[in-house]
N, C-alpha and C positions, 0 to 999 in steps of 0.2 A: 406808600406804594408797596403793594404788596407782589410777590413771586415765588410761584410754588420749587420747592427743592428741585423738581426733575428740570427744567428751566436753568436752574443754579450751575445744574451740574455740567452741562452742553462745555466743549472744549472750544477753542475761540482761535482765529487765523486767519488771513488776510487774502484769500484768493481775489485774484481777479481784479477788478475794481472797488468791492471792499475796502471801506477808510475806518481805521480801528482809532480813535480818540484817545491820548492817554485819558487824561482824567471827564469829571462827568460827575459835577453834584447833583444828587439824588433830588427832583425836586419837592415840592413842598407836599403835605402827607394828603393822599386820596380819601383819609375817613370821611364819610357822608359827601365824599365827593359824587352826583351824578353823571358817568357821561352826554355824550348826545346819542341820541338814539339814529345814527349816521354810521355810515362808512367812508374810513379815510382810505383812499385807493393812493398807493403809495408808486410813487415816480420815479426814475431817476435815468431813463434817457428818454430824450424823442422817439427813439425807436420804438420803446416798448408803449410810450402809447396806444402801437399800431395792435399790440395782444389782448387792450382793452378796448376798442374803439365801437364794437358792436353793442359789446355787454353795454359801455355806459349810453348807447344810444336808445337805449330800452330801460333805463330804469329814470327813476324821477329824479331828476338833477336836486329836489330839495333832501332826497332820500341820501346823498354823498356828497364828499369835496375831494379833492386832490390837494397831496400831499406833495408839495417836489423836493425831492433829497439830492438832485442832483441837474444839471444840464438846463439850467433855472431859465435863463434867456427864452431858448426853445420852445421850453414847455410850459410858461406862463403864456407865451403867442397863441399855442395852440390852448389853455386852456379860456383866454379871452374868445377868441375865435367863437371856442365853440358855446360861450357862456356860462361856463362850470366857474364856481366859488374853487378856491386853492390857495394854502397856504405853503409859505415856506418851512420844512421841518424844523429849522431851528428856531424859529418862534414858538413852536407849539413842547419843546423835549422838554422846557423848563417847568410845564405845568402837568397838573393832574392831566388823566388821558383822558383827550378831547373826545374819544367815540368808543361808539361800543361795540364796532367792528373796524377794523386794519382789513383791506385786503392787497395783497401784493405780490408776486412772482417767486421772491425770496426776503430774508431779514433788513438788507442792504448796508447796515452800517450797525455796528456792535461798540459799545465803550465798556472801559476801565471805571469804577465805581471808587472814588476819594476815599481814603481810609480803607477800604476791605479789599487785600490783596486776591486777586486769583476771581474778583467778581467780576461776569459781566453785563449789562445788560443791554438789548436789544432792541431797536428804535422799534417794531412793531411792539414791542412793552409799551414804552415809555407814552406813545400814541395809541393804542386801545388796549380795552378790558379782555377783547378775546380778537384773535386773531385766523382768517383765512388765507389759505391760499392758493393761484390760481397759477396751474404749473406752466411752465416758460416753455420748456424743450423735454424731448426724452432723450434716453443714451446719455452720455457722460455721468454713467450712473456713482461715480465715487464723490461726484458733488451734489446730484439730484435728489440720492436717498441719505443726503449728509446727517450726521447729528443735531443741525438745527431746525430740521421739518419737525424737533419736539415742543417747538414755539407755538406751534401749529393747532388750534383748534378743529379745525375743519380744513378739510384738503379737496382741493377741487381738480380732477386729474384727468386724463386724456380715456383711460377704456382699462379696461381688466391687468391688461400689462400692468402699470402705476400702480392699479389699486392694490395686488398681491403686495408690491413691494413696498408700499406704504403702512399697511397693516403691524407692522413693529410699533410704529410712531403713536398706536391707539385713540388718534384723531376718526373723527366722525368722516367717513368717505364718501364723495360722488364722483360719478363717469360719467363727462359731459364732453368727449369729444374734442372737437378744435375751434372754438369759438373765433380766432382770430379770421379763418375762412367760411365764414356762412356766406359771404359775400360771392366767391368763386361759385356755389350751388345756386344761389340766388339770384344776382345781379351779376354776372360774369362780363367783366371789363371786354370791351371793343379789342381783339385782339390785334387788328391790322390798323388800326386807331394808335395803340401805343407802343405798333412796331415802327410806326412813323415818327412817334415823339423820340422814339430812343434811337433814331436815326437808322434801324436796318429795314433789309432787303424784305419787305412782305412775301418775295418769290423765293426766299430762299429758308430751309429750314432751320431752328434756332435751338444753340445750344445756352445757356443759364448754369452758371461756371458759382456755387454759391457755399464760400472756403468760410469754415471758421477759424481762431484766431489761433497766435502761438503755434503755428503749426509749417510743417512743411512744404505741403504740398504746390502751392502757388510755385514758389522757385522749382520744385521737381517737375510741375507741369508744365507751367509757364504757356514753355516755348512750340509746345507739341501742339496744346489747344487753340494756340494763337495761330497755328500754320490750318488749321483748318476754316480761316476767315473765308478763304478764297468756295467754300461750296457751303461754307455756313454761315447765319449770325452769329458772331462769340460774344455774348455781355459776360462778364464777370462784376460782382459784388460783392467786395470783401467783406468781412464783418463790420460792425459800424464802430467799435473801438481799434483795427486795424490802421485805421486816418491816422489817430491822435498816435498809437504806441510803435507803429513802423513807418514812418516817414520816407523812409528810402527805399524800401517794397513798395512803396505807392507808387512813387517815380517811375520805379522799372519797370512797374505794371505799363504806365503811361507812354511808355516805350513800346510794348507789344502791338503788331496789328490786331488790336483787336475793333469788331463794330463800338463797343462801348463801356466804356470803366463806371460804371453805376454807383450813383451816388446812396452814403449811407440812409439819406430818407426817405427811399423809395421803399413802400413797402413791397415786401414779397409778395402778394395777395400777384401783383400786375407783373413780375416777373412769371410766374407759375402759368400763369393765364396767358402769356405768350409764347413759354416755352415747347419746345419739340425733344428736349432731351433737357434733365438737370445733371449736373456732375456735384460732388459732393465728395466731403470726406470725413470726421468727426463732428457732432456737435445735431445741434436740433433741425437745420434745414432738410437733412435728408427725409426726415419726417413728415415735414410739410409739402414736400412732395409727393411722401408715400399717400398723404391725407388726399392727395389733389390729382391721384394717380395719374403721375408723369414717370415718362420713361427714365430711371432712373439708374443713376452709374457712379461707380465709390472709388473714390483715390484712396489709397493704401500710406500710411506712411513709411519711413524707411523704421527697420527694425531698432536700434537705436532709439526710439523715439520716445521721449517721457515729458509727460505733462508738468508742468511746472507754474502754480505750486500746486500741491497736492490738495484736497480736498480737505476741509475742518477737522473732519473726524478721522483720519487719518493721523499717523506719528511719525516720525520722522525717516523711522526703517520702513515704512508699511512700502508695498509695489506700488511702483510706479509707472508699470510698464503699458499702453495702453491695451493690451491684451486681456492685462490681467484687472484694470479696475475699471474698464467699461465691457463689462458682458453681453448689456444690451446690444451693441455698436458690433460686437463681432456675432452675434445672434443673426443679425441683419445681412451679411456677410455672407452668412453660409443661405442664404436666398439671395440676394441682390448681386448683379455683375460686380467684380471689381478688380482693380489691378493695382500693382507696384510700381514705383520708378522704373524698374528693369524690365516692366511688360507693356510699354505705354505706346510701343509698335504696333501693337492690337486696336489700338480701339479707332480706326479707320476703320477697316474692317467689322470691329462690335458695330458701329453706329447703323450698318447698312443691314445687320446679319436680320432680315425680317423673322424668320423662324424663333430667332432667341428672344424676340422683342415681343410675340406672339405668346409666347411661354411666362412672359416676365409679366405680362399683363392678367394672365392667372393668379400668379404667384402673388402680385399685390394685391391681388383682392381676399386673398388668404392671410396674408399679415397684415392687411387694415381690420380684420375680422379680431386680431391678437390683439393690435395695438389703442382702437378706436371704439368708443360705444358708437353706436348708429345716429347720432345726429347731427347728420350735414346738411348743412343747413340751416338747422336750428337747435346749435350748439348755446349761443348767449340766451337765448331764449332759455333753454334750461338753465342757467345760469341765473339769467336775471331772475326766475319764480326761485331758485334755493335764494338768493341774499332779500328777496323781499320775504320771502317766510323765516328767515332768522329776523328780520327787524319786528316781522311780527309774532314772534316769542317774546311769552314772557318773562322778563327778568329772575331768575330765583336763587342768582347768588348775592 
């Protein structure tokens, strides 16, 4: 099995849910090995299913398989469900690489190579010849433009934003928008439909409270968003690794008046689509609002605040302040409302101010022009024509 230097060189670390393998025999040698001429679409929660769910409803189920690297239960259910062939990853790491495309959101799991200190290599390796990928979120840019999008053959990215920032990584680029929402411009969910399933008021306006993880703001805000039950719907939905890694933030949550603690498999698609307001605060939700132009509004953390752990390509000194390594997120910032723990007296107030809400609704059609190519809608759709014209190239290495 072969791996080019630049590949070799990538530095290696454990963010997140990243499981780093000590060791990892090389498996058996790929000479004259042929892939399939397939895409392995690589898994590893139920949720992120929900980012590929259009795209793989539009390509030829014999064209791909699903790979699950993680949340195995889950996401064999839904791969039976829905008829898709799927293996489990670690049946397939020991053999030559079954495809001749990987696609997947990020690497997911990296090993330590037996004998060769300081190597490592990367389950999109070890599973295809050439690897895409199809980006998850934007902002939290000291993970997003990390050192290992050098894995990356081809990069499949939200609009002009990404692609600048991508252009280091000398991957082949496309802007295809938010494929995970064609569905919102197309088939837009029943909205007083499944304001009934999630148990609120159809008569009353609704806020979508959608925090990601490691972070503060839920305990900062809590208390404030939860008091606005009484003239609004509150759902809040935590990140979907929030469950399993803070057990006793859930609880407190479930303490709050709020209309509804949303569980982690619902997709966002149906929150969006019934919202009157999203609140947010770091991480890719806020984005998907901006895609779905909802009125949107940013919790601030406290200044203190440092992400933990840092990013791959990062070192151990590098900043860690969120100021300083997500640029994207405060770019947003200086356009979108937002406030502090120490300003959260305000947003009574914000929510009614129509004037600011009037302005903001310019304003996002001005950073979806930054952030997004033009296809709402038919965002998988361009998607699914770039992975059917890579299968049909011809092989020339």
């Amino acid at each position: 099995m072969l791996f080019s230097k630049s590949v070799l060189r990538i530095t290696a670390a454990s963010p997140g849910t990243i499981k780093a393998v000590n060791t990892l025999p090389l498996p058996n040698s790929s000479e004259g090995h042929k892939p399939l001429n397939k895409i392995g679409v690589m898994l590893n929660h139920a949720d992120t299913f929900h980012h590929f769910r259009n795209l793989l409803a539009l390509l030829d189920p014999e064209s791909f398989e699903i790979v699950i690297a993680n949340d195995r239960q889950a996401l064999e259910k839904i791969a039976q469900e829905k008829g898709y062939s799927y293996h489990w990853y670690q049946d397939l790491i020991q053999q030559p690489p079954r495809y001749r495309y990987t696609l997947s959101n990020y690497f997911i799991y990296y090993y330590d190579v037996i004998g060769e200190a300081e190597r490592k290599v990367y389950l999109t390796q070890l599973l295809g010849k050439h690897a895409i990928r199809m980006m998850y979120t934007l902002g939290i840019d000291h993970w997003n433009y990390a050192d290992w999008n050098q894995l990356y053959d081809i990069q499949l990215c939200y609009g002009p934003w990404a692609a600048e920032r991508l252009e280091q990584f000398k991957a082949e680029i496309h802007q295809v928008g938010y494929p995970r929402y064609d569905d919102f411009f197309n088939h837009p969910p029943d909205k007083q439909s499944w304001l009934e399933r999630l148990g609120a008021d159809p008569e009353k306006p609704t806020i979508v409270w959608l925090p990601t993880r490691h972070q503060h703001t839920l305990r900062a805000f809590g208390k404030t968003v939860a008091s606005l039950s009484d003239r609004y719907n509150v759902l809040i939905k935590p990140h979907p690794l929030t469950w399993q890694e803070e057990p006793g933030l859930i609880q407190w949550l479930k303490m709050l008046p709020l209309t509804r603690l949303v569980e982690k498999e619902l997709d966002n698609l149906y929150l969006y689509s019934i919202s009157d307001f999203v609140f947010c605060d770091y991480g890719g939700a806020s984005f998907g609002a901006l895609y779905t132009d909802r009125k949107l509004l940013l919790f601030n953390h406290y200044p203190s605040t440092r992400f933990d752990p840092v990013g791959m390509n990062l070192p151990p000194d590098s900043p860690t302040h969120v100021d300083e390594i997500n640029p994207t997120e405060q770019y947003l910032r200086g356009f979108i409302p937002n406030i502090a723990p120490d300003q959260q007296y305000l947003l009574s107030e914000m929510l009614i101010d129509e004037a600011l809400w009037a302005e903001q609704q310019k304003i996002r059609a001005n950073l979806r022009d930054q952030f997004f190519a033009p296809y709402y809608g038919n965002s998988a759709a361009r998607v699914a024509e770039i992975l059917k014209d890579c299968l049909a190239r011809p092989e020339t290495e």
